[in-house]
N, C-alpha and C positions, 0 to 999 in steps of 0.2 A: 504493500500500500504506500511504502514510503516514495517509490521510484516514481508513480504516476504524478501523486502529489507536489514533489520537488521539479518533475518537467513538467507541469502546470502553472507552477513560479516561474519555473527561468522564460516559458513563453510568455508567461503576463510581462516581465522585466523588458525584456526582448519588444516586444510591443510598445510601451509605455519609453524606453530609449528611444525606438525609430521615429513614435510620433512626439517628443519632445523635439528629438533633431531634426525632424521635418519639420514641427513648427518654428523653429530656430533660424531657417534657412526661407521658409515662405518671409517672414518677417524683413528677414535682411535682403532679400529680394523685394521686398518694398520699399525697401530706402533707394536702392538704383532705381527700381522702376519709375520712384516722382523724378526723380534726376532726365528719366529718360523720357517722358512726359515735357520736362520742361524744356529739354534740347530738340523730342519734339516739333513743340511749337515755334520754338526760336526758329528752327528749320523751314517752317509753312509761313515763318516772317519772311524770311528772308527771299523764299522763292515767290511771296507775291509781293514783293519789292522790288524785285531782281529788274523788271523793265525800269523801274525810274532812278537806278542804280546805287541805293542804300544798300540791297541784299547780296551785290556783289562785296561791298564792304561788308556785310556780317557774316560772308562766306567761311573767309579763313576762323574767324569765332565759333563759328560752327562745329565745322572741321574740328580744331583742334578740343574743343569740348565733347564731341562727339569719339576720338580715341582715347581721351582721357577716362570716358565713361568705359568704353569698353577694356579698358585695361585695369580698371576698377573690378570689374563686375569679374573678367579671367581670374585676378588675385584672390575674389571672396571665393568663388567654386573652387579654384585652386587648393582653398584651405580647408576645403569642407571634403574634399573629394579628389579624383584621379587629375593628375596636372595641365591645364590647358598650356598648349605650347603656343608661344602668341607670335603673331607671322613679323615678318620687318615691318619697323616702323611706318604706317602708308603717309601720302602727300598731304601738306594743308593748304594749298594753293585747291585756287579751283580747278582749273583744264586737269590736270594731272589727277587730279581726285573722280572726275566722272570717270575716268579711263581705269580708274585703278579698283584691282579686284576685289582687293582688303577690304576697302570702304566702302562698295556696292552689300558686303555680306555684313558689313558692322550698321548699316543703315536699314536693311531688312530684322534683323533683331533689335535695332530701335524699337522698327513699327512695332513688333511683336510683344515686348518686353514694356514697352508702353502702354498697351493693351492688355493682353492676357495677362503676363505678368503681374500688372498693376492690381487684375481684380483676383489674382490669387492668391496674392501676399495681403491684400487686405479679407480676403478669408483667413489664412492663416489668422492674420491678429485678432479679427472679430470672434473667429469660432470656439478659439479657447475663453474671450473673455464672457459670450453666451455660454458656455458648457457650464462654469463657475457661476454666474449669476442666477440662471435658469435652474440649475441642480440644489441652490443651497437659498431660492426662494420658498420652500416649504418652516425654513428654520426661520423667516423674519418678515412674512405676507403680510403680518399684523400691524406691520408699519407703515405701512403704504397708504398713503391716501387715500380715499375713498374715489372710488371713478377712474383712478389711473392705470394706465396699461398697465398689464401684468408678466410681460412676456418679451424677449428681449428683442421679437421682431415686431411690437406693436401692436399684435393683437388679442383680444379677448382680456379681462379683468378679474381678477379673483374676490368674490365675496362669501365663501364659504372654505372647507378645508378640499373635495374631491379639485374643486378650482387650483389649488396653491401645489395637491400633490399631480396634477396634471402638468402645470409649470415646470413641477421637477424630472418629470419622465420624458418633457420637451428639453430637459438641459442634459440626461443621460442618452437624450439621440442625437446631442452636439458634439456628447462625447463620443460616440459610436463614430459619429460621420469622421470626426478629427483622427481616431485610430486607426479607422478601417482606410480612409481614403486621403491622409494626411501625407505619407509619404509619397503617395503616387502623384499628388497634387506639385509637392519639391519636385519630385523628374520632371514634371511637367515645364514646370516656371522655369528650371534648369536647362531643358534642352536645347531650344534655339540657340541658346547662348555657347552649349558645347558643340553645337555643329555648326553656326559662323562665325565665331569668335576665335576659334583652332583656327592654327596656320594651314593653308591650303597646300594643295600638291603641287604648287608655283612656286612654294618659299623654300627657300635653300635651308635646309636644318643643320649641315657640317657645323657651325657654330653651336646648337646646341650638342651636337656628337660628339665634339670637341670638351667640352665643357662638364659632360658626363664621364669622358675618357680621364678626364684630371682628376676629377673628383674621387674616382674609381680607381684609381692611380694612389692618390693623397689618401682615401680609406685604406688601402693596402700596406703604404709605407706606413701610416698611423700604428698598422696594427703592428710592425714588423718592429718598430722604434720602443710598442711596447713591452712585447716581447722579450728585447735586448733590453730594457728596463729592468723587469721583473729577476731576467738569469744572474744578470751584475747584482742584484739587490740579494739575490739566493745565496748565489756564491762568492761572494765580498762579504757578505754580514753572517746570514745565519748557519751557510755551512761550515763556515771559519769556528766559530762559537761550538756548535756540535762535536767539532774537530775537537776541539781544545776541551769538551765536557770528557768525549771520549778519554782522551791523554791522563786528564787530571783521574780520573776513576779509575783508571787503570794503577796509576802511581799511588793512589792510598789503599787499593786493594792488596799491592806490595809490602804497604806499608804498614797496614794495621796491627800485625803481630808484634814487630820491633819499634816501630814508635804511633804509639794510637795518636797521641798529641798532633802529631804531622801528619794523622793520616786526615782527623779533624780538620782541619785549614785547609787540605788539599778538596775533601769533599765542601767543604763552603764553599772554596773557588769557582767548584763544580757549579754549585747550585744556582751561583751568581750568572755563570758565563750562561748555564741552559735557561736561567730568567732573562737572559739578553737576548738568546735568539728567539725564546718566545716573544717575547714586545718586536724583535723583526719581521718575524713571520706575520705579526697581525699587521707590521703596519705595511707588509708587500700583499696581503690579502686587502687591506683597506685601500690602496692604488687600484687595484682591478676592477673591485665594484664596493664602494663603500654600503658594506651594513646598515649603519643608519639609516640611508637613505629608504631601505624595507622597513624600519622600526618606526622610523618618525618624517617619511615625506620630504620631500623636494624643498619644502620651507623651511622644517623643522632642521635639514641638516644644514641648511644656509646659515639658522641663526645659532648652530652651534658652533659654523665656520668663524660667524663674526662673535662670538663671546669668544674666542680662543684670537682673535687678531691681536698683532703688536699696538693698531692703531685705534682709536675708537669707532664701533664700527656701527650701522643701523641697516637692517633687514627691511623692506617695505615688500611684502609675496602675495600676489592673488592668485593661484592657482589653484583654482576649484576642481580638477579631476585631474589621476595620475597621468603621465605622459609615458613612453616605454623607457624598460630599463635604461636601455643604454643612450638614451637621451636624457633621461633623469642623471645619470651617472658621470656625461661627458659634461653637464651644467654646474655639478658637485664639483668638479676637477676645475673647471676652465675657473670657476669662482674661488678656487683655494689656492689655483697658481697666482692670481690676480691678485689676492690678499697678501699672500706672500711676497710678492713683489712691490705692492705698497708699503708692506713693514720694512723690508730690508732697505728701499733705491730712493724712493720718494722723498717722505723728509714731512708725509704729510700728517695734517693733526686730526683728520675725521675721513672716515669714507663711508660712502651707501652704497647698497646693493638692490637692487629693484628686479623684481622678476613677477613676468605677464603669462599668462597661457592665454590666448584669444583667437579662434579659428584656426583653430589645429597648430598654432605657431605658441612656440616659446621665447621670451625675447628677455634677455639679462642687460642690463645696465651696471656697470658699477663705475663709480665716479672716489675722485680724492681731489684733495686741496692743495696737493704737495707739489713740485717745484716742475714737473710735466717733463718735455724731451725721450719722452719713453721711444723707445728704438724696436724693432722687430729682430734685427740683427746684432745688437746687443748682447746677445746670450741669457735674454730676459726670459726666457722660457714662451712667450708670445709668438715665435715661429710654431712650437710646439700646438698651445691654444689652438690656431688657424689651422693646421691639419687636423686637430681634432674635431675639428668645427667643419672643418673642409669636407672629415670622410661622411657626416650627415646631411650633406648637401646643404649648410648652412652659409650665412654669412657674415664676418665679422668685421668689424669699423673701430680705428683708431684715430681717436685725437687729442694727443699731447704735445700743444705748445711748448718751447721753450716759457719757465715760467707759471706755468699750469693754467687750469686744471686738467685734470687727463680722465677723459670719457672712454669707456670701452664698450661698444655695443655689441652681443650678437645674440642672432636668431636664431632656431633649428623650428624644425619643423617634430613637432610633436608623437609622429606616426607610432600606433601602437601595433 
């Protein structure tokens, strides 16, 4: 009985995710669609303008608002979903613009997107806030004015109780509709936009191949760099220590007959050198995948980073849902080189850490007041970071003036 019960959960879970993230995505699909709405119109300005030649002037406006949307709108799906690859930049001139392909497919998911779209994403918002109003009018009917609508589409009034639980059984088919036809609604509002918004089979992609090959590249040596980390860390620290527990045990085992006193001192030795490789062994097991990070979350092990800094340090973390290990893992590292590096080079007297999860993206900030000029080639450990950063297809930004302050931004992409 257990087994039915428990996949009857994980399918209610599984439901109840898809239509949260589908309503997450119609929503945010409404914020481009007014965008697209109003470029739109600007657009139906400009072409009945166009004879008395104002609309030739709002052409290039057009245009360049018209790519900007759509390279908006590729970034949001991008983060929610499989990556839209976006073609070369099209023209903002006019002649070059009718001719040009990009723009003929970014002006079709306009129309669409300004349309359909618009009225999906505003289902999206409306449906969930009828589901909640309509379902949990039976708990507060009795407040309602006398004669006012009772229902979140305006009709009918409740003056009795069958009235108030009818209400409710119209806000549990708000929520039917939103489960059942929630996510199909997100492909919906989503598609134009993934089939003209993707580069066509005109656009050269060797730039993206390229850029995939590095990465692919940079994740490799990442891992290989780590590797030869780990072995030096093995064999320099804690096999040395073993070595020498080995040695010492062996000499008081000699010794405990003819002099117990010396055989004493050699076993403490012992016991010191095997507590030293143990603290190594944890802390080359804590380089690989820090622990904490499973005990107490992405934030939690942040603000133990910055309680342990030389410098004073403040945590700011919104991250509402885990991200995958080894992006959890690679955010832990890149933030404890970064600290480290503030204590030792900088000079500075505070630093912040700030970290976002938002559309599938992760984004770390960490800032200091300290004297700036940081270097990549320094031997600051910051080549290191960016191939770490690199093998997740992430991206990293520095800037440290001579002087300061010194800003270090990077992304990763959340994928779990």
């Amino acid at each position: 009985m257990t087994v039915p019960i428990t996949s009857v959960r994980q399918s209610a879970l599984r439901t109840l995710s898809a239509a949260g993230a589908a309503t997450g995505q119609l929503v945010g699909g409404l914020g481009t669609a007014t965008l697209a709405l109003g470029v739109l119109v600007l657009l139906a300005v400009a072409a009945v303008t166009a004879p008395a030649g104002v609309g030739l002037l709002l052409a290039p406006v057009v245009l360049r608002a018209l790519h900007a949307l759509a390279r908006r709108e590729r970034e949001r799906l991008s983060s929610r979903g499989p990556e839209i690859i976006p073609p070369d930049p099209p023209p903002t001139r006019l002649r070059p613009a009718l001719a040009d392909a990009t723009t003929r497919r970014e002006l079709r998911w306009l129309a669409r997107h300004a349309t359909l779209g618009l009225l999906l994403g505003l289902l999206g918002l409306l449906l969930p806030v009828s589901a909640v109003r309509d379902t949990t009018f039976p708990l507060w009917w009795r407040l309602v004015p006398e004669g006012v609508t009772s229902t979140s589409i305006g009709i009918g009034t409740a003056e009795a109780w069958p009235d108030a639980v009818a209400v409710g059984l119209l806000g549990l088919g708000w929520t039917a509709i939103l489960l059942g036809l929630g996510p199909g609604m997100a492909r919906l509002q989503a598609g134009p936009a993934r089939r003209l918004l993707a580069a066509g089979p005109e656009t050269d992609l060797s730039l993206r191949v390229a850029e995939l090959t590095a990465t692919r590249a940079a994740a490799l040596d990442a891992h290989a760099t780590e590797l030869r980390r780990i072995e030096r860390s093995l064999h320099d620290g804690a096999q040395n220590r073993l070595v020498s527990v080995t040695v010492l045990l062996g000499a008081a085992r000699r010794m405990a007959a003819r002099d117990p006193a010396g055989a004493d001192e050699l076993l403490e030795r012992a016991q010191s050198a095997a507590e030293q490789a143990l603290a190594e062994l944890r802390a080359v097991a804590r380089g690989i995948l820090p622990p904490v990070l499973a005990d107490r979350g992405l934030a939690g092990a942040l603000s133990g980073l910055a309680a342990d800094c030389g410098v004073p340090c403040r945590v700011a973390a919104d991250v509402p849902e885990r991200c995958a290990a080894s992006v959890e893992a690679t955010a832990y590292l890149v933030v404890a080189e970064a600290l480290t590096n503030i204590a030792k080079h900088s000079g500075a007297g505070r630093a912040t850490v700030t970290v976002r999860a938002r559309g599938g993206r992760l984004r770390l900030v960490i800032e200091d007041d300290g004297r700036g000029g940081a270097d990549e080639g320094g031997g600051s450990g910051l080549t290191g970071i960016r191939r770490r950063v690199a093998a997740h297809d992430g991206t990293l930004r520095l800037d440290s003036p001579p002087g300061g302050p010194t800003t270090l931004e990077v992304d990763l992409p959340c994928g779990r």
